[in-house]
C-alpha positions, 0 to 999 in steps of 0.5 A: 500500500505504501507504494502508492503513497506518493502518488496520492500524495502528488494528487492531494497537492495538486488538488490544493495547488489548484485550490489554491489557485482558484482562491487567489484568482476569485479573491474574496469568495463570499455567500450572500443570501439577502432575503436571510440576510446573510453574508458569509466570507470564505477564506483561502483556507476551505478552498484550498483543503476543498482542492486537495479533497478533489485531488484525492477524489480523482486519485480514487477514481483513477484507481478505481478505473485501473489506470 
């Protein structure tokens, strides 16, 4: 098993590296619900772990397919 962890690894951060990426190109991610309301700021943070949690998912898949 420990074969594969560096693969996994390489996906997690790639994940996160495009996570990332897309944090700082999007700015200040926000939720804005007027009718509640409500106005939520997200920071890079949750973007980024969102990215290497898709990395993994795509690592699983790839596995899962056999490639």
């Amino acid at each position: 098993m420990n074969e594969n962890l560096g693969e996994a690894a390489a996906f997690a951060a790639g994940g996160a590296v495009v996570g990332g990426g897309a944090a700082v190109t999007l700015g200040g991610i926000g939720v804005l619900a007027p009718a509640a309301g409500v106005a939520i700021g997200i920071g890079a943070a949750p973007v980024v772990a969102a990215g290497a949690v898709v990395g993994l998912a795509i690592y699983g898949l790839k596995k899962g397919f056999g490639w």
